[in-house]
Structures are given as C-alpha cells and as structure tokens.
Residue frames relative to the residue before (quaternion, step in Angstrom):
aa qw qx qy qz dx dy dz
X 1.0000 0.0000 0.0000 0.0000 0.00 0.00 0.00
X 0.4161 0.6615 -0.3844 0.4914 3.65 1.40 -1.18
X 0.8901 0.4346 0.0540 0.1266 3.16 -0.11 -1.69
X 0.4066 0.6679 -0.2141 0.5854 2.70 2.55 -0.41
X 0.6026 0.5500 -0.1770 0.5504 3.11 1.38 -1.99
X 0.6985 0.5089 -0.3041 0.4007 3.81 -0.04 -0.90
X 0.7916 0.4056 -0.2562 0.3783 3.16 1.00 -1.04
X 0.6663 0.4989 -0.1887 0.5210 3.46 1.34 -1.01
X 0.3556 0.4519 -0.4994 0.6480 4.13 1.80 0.47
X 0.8417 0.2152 -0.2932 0.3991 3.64 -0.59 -0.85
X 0.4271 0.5723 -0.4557 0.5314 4.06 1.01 -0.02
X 0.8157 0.3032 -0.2739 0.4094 3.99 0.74 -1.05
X 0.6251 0.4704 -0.4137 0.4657 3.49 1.28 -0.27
X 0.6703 0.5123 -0.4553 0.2845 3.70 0.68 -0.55
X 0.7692 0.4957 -0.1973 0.3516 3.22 1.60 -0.79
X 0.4701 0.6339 -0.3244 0.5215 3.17 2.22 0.48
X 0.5982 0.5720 -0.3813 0.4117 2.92 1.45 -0.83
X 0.6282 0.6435 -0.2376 0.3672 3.69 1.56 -1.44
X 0.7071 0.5286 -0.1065 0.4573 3.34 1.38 -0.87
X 0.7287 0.3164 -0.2444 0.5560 3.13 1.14 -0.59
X 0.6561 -0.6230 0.3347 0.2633 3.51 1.37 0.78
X 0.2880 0.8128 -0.3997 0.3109 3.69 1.41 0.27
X 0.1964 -0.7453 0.5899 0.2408 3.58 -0.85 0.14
X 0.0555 -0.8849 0.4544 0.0859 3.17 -0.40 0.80
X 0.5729 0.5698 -0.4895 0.3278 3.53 1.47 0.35
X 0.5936 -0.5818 0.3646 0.4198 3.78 -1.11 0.56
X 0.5566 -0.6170 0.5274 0.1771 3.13 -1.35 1.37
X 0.3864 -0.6790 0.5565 0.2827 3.47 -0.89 0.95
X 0.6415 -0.4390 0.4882 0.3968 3.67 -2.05 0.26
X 0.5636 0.5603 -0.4122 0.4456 3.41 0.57 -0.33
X 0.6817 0.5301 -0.2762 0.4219 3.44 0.70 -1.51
X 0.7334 0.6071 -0.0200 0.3052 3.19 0.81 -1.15
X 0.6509 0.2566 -0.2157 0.6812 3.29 1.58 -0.26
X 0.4094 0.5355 -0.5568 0.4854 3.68 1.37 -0.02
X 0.4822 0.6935 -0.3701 0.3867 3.76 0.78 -1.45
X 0.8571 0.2639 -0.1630 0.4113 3.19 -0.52 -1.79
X 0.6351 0.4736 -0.4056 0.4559 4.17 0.80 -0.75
X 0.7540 0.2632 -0.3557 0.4854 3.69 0.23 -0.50
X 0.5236 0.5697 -0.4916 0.3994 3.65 0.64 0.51
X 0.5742 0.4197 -0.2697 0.6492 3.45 1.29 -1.06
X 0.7554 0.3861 -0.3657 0.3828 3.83 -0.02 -0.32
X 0.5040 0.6084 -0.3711 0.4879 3.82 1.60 -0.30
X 0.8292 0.3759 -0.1713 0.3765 2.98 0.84 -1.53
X 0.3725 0.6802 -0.3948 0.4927 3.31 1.26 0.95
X 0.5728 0.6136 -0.1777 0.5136 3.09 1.17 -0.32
X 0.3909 -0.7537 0.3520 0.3940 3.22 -1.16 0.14
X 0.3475 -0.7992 0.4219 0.2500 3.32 -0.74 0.97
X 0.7642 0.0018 0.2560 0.5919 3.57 -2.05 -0.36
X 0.8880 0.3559 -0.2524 0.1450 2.97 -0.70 -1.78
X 0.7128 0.3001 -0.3119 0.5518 3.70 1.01 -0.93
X 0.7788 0.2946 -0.4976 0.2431 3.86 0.68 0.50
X 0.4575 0.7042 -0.4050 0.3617 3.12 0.94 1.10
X 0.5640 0.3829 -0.3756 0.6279 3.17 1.78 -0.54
X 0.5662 0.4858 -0.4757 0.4659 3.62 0.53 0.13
X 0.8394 0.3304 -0.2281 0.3663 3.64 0.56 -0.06
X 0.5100 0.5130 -0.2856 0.6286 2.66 1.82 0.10
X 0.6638 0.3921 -0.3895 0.5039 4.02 1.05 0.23
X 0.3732 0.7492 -0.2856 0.4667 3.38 1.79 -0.54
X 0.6826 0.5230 -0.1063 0.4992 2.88 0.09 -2.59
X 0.7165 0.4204 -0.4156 0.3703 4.05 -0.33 -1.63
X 0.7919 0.4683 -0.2319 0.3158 3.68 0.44 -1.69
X 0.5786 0.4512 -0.3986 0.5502 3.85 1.48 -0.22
X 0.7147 0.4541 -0.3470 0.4032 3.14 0.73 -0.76
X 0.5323 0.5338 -0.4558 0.4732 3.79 1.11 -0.09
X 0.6281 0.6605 -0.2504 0.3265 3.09 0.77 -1.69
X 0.6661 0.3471 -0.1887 0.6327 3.72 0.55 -1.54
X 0.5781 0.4465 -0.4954 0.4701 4.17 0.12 -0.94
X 0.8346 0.2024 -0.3220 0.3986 4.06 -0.34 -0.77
X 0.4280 0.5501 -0.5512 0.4587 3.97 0.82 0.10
X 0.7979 0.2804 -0.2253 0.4838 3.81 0.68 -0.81
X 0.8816 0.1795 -0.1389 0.4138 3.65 0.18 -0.83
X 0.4625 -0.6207 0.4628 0.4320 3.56 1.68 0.73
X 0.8874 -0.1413 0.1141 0.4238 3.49 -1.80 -0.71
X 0.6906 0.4921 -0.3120 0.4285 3.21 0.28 -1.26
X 0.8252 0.2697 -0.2320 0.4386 4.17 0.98 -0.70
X 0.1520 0.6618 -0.6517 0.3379 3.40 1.27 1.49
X 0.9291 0.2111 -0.1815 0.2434 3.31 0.17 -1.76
X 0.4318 0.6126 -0.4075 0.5218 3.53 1.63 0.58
X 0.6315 0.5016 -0.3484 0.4777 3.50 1.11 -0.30
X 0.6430 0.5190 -0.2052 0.5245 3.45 1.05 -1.33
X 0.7059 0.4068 -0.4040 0.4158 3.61 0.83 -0.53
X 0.7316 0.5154 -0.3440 0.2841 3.25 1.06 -0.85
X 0.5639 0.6007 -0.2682 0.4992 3.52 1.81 -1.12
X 0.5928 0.5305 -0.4428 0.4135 3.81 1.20 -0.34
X 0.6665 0.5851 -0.3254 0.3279 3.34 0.93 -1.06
X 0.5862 0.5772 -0.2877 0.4903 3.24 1.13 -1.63
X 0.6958 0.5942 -0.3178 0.2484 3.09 0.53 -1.17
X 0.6856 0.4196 -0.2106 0.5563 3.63 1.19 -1.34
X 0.5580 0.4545 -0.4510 0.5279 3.70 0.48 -0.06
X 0.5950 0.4354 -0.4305 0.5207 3.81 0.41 -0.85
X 0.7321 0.5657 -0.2224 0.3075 3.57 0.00 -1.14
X 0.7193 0.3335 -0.2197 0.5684 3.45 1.35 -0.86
X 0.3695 0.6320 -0.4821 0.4814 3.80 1.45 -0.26
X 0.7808 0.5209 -0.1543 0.3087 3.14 0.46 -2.11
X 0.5824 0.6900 -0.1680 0.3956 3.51 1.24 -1.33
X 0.7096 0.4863 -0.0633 0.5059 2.88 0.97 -1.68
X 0.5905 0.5349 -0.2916 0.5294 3.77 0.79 -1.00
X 0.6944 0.5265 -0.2721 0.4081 3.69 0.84 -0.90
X 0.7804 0.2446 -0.2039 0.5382 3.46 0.46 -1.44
X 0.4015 0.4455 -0.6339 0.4884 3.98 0.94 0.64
X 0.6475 0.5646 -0.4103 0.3059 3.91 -0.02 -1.01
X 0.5155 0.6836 -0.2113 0.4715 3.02 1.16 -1.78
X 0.9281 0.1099 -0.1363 0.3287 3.26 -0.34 -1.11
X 0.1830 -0.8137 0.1470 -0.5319 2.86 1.87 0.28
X 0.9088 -0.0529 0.0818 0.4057 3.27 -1.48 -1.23
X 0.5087 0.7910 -0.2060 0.2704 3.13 1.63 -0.87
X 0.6545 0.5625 -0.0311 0.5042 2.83 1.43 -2.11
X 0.5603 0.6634 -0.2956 0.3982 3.45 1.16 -1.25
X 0.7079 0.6575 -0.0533 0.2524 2.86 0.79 -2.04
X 0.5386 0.5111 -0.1670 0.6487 3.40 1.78 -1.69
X 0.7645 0.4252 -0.3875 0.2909 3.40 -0.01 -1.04
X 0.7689 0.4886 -0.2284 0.3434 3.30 1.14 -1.01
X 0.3710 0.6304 -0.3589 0.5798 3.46 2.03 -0.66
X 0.8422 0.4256 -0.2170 0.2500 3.63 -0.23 -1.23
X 0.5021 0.7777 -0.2038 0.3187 2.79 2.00 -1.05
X 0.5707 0.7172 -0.2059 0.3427 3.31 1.54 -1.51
X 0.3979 -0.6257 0.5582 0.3723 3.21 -0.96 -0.05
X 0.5873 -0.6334 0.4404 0.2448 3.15 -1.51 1.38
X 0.8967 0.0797 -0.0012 0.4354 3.93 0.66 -0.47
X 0.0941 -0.7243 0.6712 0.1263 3.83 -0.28 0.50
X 0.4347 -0.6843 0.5500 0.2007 2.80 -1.24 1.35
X 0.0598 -0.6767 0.7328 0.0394 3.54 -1.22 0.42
X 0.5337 -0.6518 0.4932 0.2170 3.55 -1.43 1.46
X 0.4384 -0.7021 0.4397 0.3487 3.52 -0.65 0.47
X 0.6972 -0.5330 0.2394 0.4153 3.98 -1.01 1.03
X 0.8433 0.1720 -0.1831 0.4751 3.30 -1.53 0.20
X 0.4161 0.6680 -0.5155 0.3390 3.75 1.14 -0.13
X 0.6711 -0.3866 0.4486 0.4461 4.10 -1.20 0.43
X 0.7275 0.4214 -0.1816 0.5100 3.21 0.24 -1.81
X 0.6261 0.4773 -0.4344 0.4375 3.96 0.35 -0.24
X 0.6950 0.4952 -0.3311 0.4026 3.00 0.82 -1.14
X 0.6751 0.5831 -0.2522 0.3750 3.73 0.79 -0.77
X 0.7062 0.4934 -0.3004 0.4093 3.17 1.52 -0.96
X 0.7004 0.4065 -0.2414 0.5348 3.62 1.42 -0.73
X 0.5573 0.5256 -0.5224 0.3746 3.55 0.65 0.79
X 0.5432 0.5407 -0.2933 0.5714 2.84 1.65 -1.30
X 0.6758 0.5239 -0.3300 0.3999 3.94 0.07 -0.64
X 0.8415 -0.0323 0.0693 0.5349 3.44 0.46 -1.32
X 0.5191 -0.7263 0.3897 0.2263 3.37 -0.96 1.73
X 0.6691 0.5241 -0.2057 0.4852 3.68 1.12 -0.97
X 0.3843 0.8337 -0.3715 0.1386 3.74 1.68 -0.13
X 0.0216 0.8799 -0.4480 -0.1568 4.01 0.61 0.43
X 0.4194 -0.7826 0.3426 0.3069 3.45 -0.03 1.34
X 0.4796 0.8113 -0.2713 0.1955 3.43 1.21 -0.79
X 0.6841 0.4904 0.0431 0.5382 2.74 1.28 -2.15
X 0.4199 -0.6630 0.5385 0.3068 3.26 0.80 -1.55
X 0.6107 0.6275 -0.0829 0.4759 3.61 1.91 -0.83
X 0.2324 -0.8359 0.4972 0.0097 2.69 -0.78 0.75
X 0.4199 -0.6822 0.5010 0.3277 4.34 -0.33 0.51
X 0.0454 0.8050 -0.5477 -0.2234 3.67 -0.65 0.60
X 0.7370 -0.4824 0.0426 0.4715 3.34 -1.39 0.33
X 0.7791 0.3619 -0.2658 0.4374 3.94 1.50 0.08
X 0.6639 -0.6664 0.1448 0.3069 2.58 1.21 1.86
X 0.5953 0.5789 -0.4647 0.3075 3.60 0.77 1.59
X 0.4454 -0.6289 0.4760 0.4237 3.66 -0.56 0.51
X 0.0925 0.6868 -0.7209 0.0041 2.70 -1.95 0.92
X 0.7242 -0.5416 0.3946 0.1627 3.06 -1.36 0.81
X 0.2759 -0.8332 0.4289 0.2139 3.78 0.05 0.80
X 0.1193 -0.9050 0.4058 0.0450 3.32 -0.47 0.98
C-alpha cells in the first residue's frame, strides 16, 4: 500500500513538473556561472523597484494634472491617486521587462564567450608546418625573416 502511495506521489510530481513546463535536467557549470554573472550584471541596472517609484511620481503629477483640468480641486487628488497607481504598475511592468533583457543579453553573452574554444593550436616557428601555415595565411610572408608586411606597411613576426 506504502508503495502504491510512494509511487503514485512521485508519478504526480514528475508529471507536474512536465506540465508546469519545468526543466528538470541538471544545469551544466557553464550554465550556472552564466546564471549567476548576468544576474549580477542585471542587477546593475535599474530595477522594478526604482522604476516604479519613477512612475509612480510621473503617474501622481499627470494624474493630478488631467484630475484638476476636469474635476477642479476636489479632482487633483483623485487624479494623482489614480495616475500614482497606474503609474507603479507601469513602472514595475517596465522595470521588470528591463532587468529580464539585461540579463537576457548577459546570459547570451557567457554562453557564447565560453562556448569558444579555449586554445588554437599554432605550429611551433621555423617548424615545416609553421612554415606552411604563414604562407598560406599571409601573402607578403618572407620565409627568411619569418615576417610578414602588414596592411600599413610593418613587419611582423608570424605567429
């Protein structure tokens, strides 16, 4: 009976988890410090919190502004209450839309930086294979020297 019960608990979480659209495989290290850096770089930004009092001081003064054009004195502070409200909801919509973007591009960013390969191999000098790779690379390559002509006419050293 235990066991009926045990099974048909982890039968309802696996299939809540499926439904509600969870991921449930394990996030790689890679994934994971992308995570935490574009969090710390989001939260640089402004957040919800400072653009909501910004839209909520916005929001109060239109909403005064338009409240006494119609309802004279009495529709300053019915205006100002409503334009405050609107305002902070706008502001945390707005907030929120921002430090998602933010982090966001952030996350992108890591994944693709990290993504690279850690080293390109490069043939060691005067080696055959060196020699093949900087002729092939640069037309002006003078095997002699080792140098090469860039495009504002200085030697450099093939590498």
């Amino acid at each position: 009976m235990t066991r009926l019960l045990s099974l048909q608990f982890c039968l309802t979480v696996a299939l809540f988890l499926v439904l509600s659209g969870m991921d449930v495989t394990p996030a790689s290290a890679q994934s994971r410090f992308c995570d935490r850096e574009a969090s710390r770089y989001a939260s640089r930004q402004p957040g919800p919190g400072e653009q909501a009092f910004a839209g909520g001081v916005l929001g109060g003064l239109t909403g005064a502004i338009i409240g006494g054009a119609i309802g004279g004195k009495k529709g300053v502070g019915r205006g100002a209450a409503i334009g405050g409200g609107v305002g902070v909801v706008g502001g945390l919509a707005r907030g929120s839309a921002e430090w998602q973007r933010a982090y966001d591009h952030a996350y992108a960013d890591c994944m693709n930086r990290r993504a690279r390969p850690a080293a390109v191999h490069r043939p060691a000098p005067w080696s055959d294979e060196w020699y093949q790779y900087c002729a092939s690379k640069y037309r002006s390559f003078n095997p002699d020297t080792g140098k090469y002509r860039t495009y504002g006419g200085e030697y450099r050293m093939c590498r």
